[in-house]
C-alpha positions in Angstrom: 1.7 -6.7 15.6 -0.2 -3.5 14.9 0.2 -0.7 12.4 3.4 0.9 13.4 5.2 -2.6 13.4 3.8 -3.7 10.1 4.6 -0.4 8.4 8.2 -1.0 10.2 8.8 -4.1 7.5 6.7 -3.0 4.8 7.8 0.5 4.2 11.8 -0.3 3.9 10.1 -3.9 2.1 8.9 -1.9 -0.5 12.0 1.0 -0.6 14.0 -2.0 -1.8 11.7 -2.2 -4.9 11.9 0.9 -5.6 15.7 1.5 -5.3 16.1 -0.5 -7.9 14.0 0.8 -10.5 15.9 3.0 -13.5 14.4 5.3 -15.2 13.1 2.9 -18.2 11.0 1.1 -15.7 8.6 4.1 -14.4 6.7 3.8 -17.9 6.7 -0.1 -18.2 3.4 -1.5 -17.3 2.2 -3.0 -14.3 -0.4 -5.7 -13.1 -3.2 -2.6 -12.6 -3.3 -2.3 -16.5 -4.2 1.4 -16.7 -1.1 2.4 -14.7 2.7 2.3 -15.5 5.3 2.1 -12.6 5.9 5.8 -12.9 1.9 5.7 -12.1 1.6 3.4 -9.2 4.3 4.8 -7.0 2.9 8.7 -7.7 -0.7 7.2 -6.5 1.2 5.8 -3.5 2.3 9.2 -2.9 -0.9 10.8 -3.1 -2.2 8.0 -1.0 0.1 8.9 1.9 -0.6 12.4 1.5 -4.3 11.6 2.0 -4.0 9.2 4.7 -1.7 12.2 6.4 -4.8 14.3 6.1 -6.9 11.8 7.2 -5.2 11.9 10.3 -5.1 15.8 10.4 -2.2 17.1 9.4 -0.9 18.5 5.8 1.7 16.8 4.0 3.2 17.5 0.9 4.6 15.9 -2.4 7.9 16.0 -2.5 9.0 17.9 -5.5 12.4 16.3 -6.3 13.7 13.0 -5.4 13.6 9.4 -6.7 10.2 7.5 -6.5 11.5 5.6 -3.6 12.6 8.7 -1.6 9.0 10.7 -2.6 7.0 7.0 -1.7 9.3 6.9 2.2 9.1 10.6 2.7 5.3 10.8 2.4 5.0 7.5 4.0 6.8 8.5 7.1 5.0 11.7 6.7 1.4 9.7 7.5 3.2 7.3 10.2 4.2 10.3 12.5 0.5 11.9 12.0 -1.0 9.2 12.8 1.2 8.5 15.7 0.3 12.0 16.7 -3.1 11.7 16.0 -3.9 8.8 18.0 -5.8 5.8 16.9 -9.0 6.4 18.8 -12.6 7.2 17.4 -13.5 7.0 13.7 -12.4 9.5 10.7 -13.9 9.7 7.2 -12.2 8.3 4.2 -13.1 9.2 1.0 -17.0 8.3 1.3 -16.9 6.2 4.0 -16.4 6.0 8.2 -14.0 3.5 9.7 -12.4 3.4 13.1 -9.4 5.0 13.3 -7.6 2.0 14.3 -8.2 0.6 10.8 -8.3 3.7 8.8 -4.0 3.9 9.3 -3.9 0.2 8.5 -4.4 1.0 5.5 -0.5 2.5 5.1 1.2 -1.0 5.3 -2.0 -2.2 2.5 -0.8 0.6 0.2 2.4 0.0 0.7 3.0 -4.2 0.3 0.5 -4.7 -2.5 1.8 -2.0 -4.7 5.2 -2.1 -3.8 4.1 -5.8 -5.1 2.7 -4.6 -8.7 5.8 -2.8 -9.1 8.2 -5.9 -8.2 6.1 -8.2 -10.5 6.1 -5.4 -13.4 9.8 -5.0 -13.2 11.1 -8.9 -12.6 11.9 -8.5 -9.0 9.9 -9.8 -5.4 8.6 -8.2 -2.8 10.1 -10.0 0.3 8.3 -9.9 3.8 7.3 -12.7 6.3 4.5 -14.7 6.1 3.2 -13.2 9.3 3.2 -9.8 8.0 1.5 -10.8 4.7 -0.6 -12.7 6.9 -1.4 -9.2 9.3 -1.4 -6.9 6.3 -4.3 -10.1 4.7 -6.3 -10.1 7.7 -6.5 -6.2 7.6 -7.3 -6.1 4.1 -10.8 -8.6 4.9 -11.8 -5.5 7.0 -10.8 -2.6 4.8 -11.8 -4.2 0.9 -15.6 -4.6 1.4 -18.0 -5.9 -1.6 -18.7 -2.2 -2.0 -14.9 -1.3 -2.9 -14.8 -4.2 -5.7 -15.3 -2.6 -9.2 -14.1 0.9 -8.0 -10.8 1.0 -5.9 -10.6 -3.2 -6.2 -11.1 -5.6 -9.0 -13.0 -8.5 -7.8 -10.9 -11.1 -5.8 -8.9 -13.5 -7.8 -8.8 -17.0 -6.6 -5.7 -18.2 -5.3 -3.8 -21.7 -5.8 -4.4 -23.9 -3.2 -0.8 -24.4 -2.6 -0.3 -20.0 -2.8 1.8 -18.4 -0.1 0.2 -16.1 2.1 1.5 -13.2 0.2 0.2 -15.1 -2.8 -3.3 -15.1 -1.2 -2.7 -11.0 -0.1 -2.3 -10.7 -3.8 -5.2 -12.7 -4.8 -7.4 -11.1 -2.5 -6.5 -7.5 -3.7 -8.0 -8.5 -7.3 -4.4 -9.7 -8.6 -3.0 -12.4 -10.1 -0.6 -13.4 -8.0 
């Protein structure tokens, strides 16, 4: 599996959370406790807008639309970039240098553990294969280094030792899973 495939399951994986939400749900809290619903899917917006220039190329917010069609409009934006970019050499995100290869791993990230928060906010699951938690897991161990906990991640949660590898995603992410 490599980016592409993973962002294959996890973007329409996450679409289904968001289809369902109404409109009382974008300002019900979530499991990041500063941010609502409404909150998390806008940051995944500007996320995918920022990996899309990470990769090169402009993108912008939607204006209109539902959450779910802003969240898969800038998400496929920042697929076909980075398809068109390439995944060779390095590129600089935010304040640090990573290789290309793992910079756009961080799209399917964005995508399964917030698409996550919002299912656990709103009484509903996120529903992947264990292989693809597992994928989107291993590339997390390379992108969430110590010196991303306390700013962009809480500190790892530990996980039951019965937990599902989704569970353990979760866990790893700083989340209660």
């Amino acid at each position: 599996m490599g980016p592409f495939d993973c962002a294959a399951v996890t973007l329409p994986a996450c679409r289904a959370v968001l289809r369902q939400l109404t409109e009382d749900d974008l300002s019900g809290p979530t499991p990041c406790a500063e941010y609502t619903v409404g909150d998390v899917g806008q940051h995944m917006v500007r996320s995918m807008v920022l990996l899309a220039s990470v990769a090169g190329e402009q993108v912008d917010s939607p204006a209109a639309g539902t959450l779910e069609e802003k969240v898969a409009a800038t998400a496929e934006a920042a697929l076909a970039a980075w398809r068109r970019r390439g995944l060779d050499g390095s590129v600089a995100v935010g304040r640090s240098e990573l290789p290309a290869s793992l910079a756009v791993e961080i799209i399917p990230l964005e995508l399964l553990v917030h698409g996550w928060d919002i299912a656990r906010a709103t009484g509903r699951d996120i529903e992947v294969s264990p292989g693809v938690a597992a994928y989107v897991l291993d590339r997390a161990r390379e992108l969430i280094t110590d010196d991303k906990r306390g700013r962009s991640f809480a500190a790892e949660v530990a996980a039951a030792p019965d937990a599902t590898v989704l569970q353990r995603l979760i866990a790893f992410t700083g989340r209660k899973p």
